[in-house]
Backbone bond lengths (Angstrom), bond angles and torsions (degrees), N, CA, C in turn:
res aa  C-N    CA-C-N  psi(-1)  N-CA   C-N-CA  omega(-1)  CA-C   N-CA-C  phi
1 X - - - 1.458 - - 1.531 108.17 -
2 X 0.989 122.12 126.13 1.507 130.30 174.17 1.383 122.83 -119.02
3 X 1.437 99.42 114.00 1.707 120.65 -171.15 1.277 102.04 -91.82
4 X 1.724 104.41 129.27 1.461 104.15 160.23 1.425 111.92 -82.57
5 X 1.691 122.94 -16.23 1.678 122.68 -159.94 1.194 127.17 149.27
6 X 1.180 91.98 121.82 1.965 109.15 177.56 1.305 121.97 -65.07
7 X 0.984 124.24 128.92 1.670 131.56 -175.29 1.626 102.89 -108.78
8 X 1.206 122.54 131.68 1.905 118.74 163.54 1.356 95.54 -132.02
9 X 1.640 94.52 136.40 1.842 101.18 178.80 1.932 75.82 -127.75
10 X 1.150 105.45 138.00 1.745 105.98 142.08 1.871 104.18 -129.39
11 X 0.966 101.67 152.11 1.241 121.94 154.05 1.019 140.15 -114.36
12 X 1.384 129.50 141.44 1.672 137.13 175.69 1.340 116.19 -114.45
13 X 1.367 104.24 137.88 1.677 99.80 -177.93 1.687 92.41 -121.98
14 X 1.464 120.62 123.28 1.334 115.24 169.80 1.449 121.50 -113.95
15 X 1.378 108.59 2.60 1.486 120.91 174.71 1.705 111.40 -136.19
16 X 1.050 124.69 116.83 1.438 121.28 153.80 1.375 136.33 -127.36
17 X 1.201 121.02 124.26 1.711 110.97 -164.05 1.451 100.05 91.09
18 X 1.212 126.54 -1.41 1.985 92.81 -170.56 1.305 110.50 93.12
19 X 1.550 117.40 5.30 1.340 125.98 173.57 1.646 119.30 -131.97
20 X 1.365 112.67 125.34 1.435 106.52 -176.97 1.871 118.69 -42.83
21 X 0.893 112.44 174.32 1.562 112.78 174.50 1.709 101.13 -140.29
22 X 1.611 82.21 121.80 1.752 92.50 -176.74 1.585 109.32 -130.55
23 X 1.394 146.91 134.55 1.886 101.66 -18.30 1.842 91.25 -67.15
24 X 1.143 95.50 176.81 1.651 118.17 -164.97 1.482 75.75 -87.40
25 X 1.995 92.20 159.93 1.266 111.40 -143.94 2.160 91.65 -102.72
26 X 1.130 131.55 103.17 1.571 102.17 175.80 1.451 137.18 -117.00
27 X 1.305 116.52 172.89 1.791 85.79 -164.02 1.631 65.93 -150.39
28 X 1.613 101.43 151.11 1.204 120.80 -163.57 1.649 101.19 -141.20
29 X 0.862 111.65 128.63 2.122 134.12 -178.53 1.307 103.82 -122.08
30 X 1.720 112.81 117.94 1.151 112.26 148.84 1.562 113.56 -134.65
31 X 1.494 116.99 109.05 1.412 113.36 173.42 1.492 132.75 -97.58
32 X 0.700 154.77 142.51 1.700 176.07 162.41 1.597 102.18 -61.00
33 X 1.704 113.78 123.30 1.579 113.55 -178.61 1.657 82.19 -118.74
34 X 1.444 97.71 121.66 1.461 92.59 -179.47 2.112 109.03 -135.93
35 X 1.087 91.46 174.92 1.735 72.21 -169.67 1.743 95.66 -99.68
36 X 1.402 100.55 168.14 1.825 112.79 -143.08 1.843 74.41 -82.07
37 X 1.240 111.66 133.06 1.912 107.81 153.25 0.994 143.12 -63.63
38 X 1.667 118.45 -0.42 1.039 144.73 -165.61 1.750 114.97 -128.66
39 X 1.627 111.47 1.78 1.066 100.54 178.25 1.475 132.45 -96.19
40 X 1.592 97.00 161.29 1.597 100.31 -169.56 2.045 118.41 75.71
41 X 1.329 94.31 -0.15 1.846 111.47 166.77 1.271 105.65 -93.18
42 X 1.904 149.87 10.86 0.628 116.01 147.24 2.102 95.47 90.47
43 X 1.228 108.92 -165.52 1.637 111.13 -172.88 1.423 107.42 -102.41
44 X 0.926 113.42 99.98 1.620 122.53 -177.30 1.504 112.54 -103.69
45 X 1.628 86.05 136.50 1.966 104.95 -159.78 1.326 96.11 -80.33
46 X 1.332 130.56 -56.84 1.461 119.94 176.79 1.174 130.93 -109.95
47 X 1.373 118.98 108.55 1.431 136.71 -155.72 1.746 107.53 -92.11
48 X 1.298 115.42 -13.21 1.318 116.38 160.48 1.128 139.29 -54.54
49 X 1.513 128.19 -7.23 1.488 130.12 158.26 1.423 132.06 -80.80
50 X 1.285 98.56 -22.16 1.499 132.02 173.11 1.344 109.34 -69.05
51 X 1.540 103.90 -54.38 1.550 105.53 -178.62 1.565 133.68 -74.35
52 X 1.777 88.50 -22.75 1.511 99.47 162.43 1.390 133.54 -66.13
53 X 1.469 91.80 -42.15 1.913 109.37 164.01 1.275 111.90 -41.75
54 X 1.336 113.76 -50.03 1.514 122.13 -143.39 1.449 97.86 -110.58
55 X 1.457 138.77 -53.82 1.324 123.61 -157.77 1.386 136.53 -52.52
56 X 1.143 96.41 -52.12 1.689 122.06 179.64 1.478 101.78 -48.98
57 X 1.525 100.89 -73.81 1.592 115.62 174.20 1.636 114.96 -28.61
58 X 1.017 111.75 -35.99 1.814 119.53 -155.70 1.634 78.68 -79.60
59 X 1.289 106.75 -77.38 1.768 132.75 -147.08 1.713 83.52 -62.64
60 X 1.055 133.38 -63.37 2.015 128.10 150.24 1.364 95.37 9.36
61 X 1.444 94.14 -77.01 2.166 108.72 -145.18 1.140 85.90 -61.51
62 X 1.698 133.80 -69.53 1.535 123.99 -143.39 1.600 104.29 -94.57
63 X 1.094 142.94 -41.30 1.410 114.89 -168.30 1.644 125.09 -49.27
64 X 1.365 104.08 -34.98 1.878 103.45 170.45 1.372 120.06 -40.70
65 X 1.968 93.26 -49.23 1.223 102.77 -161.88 1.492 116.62 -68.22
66 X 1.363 122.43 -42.36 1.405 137.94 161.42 1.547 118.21 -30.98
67 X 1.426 110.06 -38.42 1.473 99.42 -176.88 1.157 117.17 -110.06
68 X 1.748 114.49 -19.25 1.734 103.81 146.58 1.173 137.51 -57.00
69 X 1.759 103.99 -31.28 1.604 106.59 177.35 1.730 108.77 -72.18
70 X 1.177 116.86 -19.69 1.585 126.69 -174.97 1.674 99.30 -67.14
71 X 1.244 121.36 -48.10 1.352 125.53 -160.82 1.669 131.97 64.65
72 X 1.496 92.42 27.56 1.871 88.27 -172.04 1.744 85.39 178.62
73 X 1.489 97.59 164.52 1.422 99.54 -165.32 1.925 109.15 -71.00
74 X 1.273 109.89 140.45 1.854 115.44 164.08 1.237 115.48 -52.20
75 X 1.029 111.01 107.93 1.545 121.48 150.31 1.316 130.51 -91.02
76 X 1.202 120.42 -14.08 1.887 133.05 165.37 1.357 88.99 -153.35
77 X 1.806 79.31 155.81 1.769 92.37 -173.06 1.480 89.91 -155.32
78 X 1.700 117.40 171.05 1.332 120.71 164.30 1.263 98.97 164.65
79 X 1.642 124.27 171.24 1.413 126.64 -130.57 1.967 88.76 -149.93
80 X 1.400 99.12 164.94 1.563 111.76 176.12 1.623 98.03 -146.31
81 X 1.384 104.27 165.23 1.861 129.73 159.27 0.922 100.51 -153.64
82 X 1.761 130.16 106.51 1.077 146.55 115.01 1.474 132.36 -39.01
83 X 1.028 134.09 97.28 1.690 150.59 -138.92 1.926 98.52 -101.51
84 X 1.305 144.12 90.74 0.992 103.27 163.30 1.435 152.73 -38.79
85 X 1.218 139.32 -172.37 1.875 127.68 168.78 1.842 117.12 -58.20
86 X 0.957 82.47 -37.64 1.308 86.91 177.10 1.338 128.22 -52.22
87 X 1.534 108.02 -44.96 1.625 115.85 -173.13 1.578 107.54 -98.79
88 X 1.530 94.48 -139.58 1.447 103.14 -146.85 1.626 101.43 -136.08
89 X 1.570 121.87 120.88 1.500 109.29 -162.90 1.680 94.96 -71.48
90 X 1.431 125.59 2.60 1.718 118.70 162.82 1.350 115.00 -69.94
91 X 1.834 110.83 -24.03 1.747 96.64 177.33 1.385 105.35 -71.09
92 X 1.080 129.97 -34.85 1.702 134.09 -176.32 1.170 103.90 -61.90
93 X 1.356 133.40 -45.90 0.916 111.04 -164.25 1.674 111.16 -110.76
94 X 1.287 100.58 9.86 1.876 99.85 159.81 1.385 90.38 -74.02
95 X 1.208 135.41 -74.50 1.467 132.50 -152.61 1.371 109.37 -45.56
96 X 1.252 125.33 -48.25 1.600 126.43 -149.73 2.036 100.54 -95.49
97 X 1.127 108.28 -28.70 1.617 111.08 -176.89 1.524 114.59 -122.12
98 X 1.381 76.13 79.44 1.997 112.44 -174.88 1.267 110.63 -153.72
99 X 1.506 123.77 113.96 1.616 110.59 167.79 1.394 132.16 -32.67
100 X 1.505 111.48 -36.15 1.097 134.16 -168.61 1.758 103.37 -58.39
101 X 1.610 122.27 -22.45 1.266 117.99 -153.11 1.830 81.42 -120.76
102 X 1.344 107.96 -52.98 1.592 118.16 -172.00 1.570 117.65 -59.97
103 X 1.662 113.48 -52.74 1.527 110.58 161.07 1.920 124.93 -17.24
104 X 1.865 93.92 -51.35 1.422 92.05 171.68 1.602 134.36 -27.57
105 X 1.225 90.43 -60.93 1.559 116.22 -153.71 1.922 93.96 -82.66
106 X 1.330 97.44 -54.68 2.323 92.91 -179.17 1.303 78.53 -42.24
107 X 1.570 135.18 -81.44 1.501 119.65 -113.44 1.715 101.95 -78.59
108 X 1.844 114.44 -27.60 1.819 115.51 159.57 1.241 92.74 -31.36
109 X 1.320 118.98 -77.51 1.776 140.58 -148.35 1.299 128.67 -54.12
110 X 1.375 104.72 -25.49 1.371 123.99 -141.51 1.440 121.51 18.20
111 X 1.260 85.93 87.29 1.911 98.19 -165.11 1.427 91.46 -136.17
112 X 1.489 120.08 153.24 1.387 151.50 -176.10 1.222 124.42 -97.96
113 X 1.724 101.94 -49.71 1.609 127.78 -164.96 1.770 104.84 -64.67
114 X 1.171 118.23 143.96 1.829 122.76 148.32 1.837 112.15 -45.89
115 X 1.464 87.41 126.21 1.534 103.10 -175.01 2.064 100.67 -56.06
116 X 1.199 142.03 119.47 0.792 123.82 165.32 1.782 117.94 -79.50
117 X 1.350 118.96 139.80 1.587 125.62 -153.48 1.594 103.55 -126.49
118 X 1.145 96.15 159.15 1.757 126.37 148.34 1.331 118.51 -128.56
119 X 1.180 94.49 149.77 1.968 117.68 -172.98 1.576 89.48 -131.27
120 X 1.331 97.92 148.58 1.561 100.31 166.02 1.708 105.57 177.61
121 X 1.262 121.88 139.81 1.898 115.65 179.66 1.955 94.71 -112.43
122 X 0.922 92.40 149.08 1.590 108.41 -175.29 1.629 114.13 169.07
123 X 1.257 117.13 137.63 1.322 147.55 154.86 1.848 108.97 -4.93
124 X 1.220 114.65 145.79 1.906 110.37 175.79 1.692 99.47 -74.36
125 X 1.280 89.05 140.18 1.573 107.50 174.94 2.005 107.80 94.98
126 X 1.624 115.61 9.38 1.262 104.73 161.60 1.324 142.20 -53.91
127 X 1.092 149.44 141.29 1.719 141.57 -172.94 1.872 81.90 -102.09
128 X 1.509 84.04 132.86 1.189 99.55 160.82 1.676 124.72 -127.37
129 X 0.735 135.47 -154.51 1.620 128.09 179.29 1.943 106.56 -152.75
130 X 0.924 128.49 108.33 1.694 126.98 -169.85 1.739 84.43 -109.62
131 X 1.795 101.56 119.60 1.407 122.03 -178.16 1.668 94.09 -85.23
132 X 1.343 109.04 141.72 1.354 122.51 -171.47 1.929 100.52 -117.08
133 X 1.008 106.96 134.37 2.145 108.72 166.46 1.622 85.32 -141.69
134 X 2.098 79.33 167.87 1.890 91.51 -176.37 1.431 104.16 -80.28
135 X 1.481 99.10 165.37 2.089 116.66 -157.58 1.395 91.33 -95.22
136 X 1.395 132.29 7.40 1.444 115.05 154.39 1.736 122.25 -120.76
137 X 1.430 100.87 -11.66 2.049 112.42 -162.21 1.250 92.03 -140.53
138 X 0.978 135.30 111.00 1.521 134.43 154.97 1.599 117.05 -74.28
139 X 1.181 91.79 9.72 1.787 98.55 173.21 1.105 136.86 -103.15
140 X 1.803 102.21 -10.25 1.474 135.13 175.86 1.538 112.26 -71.10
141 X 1.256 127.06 99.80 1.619 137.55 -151.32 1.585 98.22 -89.23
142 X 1.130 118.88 -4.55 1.628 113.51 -172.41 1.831 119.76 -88.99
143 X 1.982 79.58 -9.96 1.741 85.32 177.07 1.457 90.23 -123.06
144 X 0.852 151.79 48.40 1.722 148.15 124.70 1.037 97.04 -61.51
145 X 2.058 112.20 122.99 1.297 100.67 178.89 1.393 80.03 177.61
146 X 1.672 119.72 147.45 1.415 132.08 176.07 1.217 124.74 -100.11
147 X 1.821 144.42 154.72 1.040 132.09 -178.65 1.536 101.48 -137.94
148 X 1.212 114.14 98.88 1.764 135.54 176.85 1.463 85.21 -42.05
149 X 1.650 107.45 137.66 1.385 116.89 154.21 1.487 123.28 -140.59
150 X 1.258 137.12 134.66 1.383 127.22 169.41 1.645 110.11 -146.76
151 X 1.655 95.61 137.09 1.544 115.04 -166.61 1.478 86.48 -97.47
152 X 1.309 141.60 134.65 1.330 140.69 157.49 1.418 117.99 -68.12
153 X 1.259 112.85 -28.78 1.579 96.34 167.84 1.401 122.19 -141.63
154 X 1.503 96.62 45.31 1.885 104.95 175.30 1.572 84.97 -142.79
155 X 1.658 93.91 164.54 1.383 127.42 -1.03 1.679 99.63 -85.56
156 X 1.458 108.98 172.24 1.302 116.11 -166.05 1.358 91.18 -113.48
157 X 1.849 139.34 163.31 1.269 112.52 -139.79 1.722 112.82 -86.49
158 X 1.651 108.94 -7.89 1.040 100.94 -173.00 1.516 102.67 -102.83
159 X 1.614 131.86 12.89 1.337 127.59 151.40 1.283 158.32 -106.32
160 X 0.895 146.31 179.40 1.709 134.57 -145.32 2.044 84.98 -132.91
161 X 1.492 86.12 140.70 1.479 78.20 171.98 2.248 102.42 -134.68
162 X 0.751 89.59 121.31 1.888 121.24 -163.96 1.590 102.49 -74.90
163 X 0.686 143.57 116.77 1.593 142.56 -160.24 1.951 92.09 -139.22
164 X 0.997 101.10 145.67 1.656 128.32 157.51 1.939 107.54 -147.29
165 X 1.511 88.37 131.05 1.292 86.50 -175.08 1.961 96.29 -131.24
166 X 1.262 117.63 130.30 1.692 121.72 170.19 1.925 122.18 -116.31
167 X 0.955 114.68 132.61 1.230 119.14 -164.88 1.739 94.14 -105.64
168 X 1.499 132.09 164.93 1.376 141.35 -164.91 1.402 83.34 -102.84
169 X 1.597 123.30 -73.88 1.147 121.02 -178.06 1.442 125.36 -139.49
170 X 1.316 143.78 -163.22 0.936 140.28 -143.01 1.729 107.18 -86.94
171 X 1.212 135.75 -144.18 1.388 133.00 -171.78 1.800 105.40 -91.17
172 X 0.814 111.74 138.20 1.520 117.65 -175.46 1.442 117.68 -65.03
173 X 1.422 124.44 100.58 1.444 124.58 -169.67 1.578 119.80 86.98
174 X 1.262 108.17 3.17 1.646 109.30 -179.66 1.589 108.43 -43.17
175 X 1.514 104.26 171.81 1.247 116.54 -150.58 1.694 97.55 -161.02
176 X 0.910 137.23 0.26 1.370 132.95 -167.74 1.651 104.98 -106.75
177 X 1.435 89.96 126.68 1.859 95.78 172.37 1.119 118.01 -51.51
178 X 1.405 111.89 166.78 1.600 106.58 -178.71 1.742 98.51 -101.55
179 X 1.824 87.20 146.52 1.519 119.14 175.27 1.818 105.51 -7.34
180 X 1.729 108.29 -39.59 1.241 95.76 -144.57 2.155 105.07 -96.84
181 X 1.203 88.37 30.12 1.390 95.86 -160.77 1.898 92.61 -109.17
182 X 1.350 112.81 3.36 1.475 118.39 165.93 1.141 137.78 -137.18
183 X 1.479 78.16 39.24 2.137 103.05 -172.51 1.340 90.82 -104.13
C-alpha cells in the first residue's frame, strides 16, 4: 500500500446554541491518501486481492490514530472512501466494507455496531460529510451526527482517500427523545 499522507483534523465544540459545552464536545478525523490498487488496470473482475493487500493494512494505520487524536473514549464513530476520477466508487468501497478493514476501529472503540459510511468519486479538494452513530446502539439518536471534511489536494485521480472519523460524545446540547418514546 502506498501512502502519499496522513491528514488529522479534530475538532472542539465549546459552545452550542448560546450555551457553553461542558466537557466540550470532540470529534476527531484521521484519513489516509493512498493510491487506488487497482489503478490504471482498467475494470477488474476480482477486486479481492487488492482488498486483501490493502484492507487490514489501511484500517491497521488509522484506527489508533483516530482515538489518540480523539483524546477520550468513542462514543460514535464512522468511516469514508473517497475514490478519485479515475476509479471506481467499488474500489472504496471494497476496501472500507470488509471486516478485515472495520474490525480495526470496533476493537480501538470498543464498539459492536456497523461502521456507518460514505462512498463517493470526485475531483481533489471534495467536501465530503462521514455520518457518525453510537459504537454500541445505532438506535441512540443523540449521536447521529455528521463531520464535514475536505482534503485540498486529494484524492488525486488515481487515489482513494480512507477516512475514520470518532466523536467523544453525542451532539452538543441535543434535545430529542429517545427512539423509544414512539414505539
Amino acid at each position: 500500500m502506498n501512502v502519499r499522507k496522513i491528514i488529522t483534523i479534530v475538532e472542539e465544540i465549546l459552545t452550542e446554541g448560546g450555551r457553553p459545552v461542558s466537557p466540550a464536545a470532540r470529534v476527531a478525523i484521521v484519513a489516509a491518501v493512498i493510491e487506488n490498487p487497482w489503478a490504471g488496470q482498467g475494470f477488474v473482475d476480482d477486486l479481492g486481492p487488492g482488498i486483501d493487500d490493502n484492507a487490514s493494512t489501511v484500517g491497521a494505520l488509522l484506527a489508533p490514530k483516530v482515538i489518540e487524536a480523539l483524546g477520550a473514549p468513542a462514543e460514535a464513530y464512522g468511516k469514508a472512501a473517497i475514490v478519485g476520477l479515475n476509479g471506481e466508487i467499488e474500489h472504496g468501497s471494497g476496501l472500507i466494507h470488509t471486516l478485515k478493514f472495520g474490525d480495526h476501529f470496533r476493537k480501538a472503540a470498543n464498539a459492536t455496531t456497523l461502521l456507518p459510511a460514505v462512498e463517493k468519486r470526485g475531483p481533489a479538494g471534495i467536501v465530503f460529510d462521514i455520518p457518525l452513530k453510537h459504537i454500541t446502539d445505532a438506535t441512540i439518536r443523540s449521536h447521529h451526527q455528521t463531520i464535514e471534511v475536505r482534503i485540498a489536494d486529494a484524492p488525486h485521480p488515481d487515489e482513494i482517500v480512507i477516512a475514520l472519523a470518532a466523536a467523544s460524545q453525542g451532539r452538543p446540547q441535543q434535545r430529542l427523545a429517545p427512539l423509544t418514546t414512539e414505539q
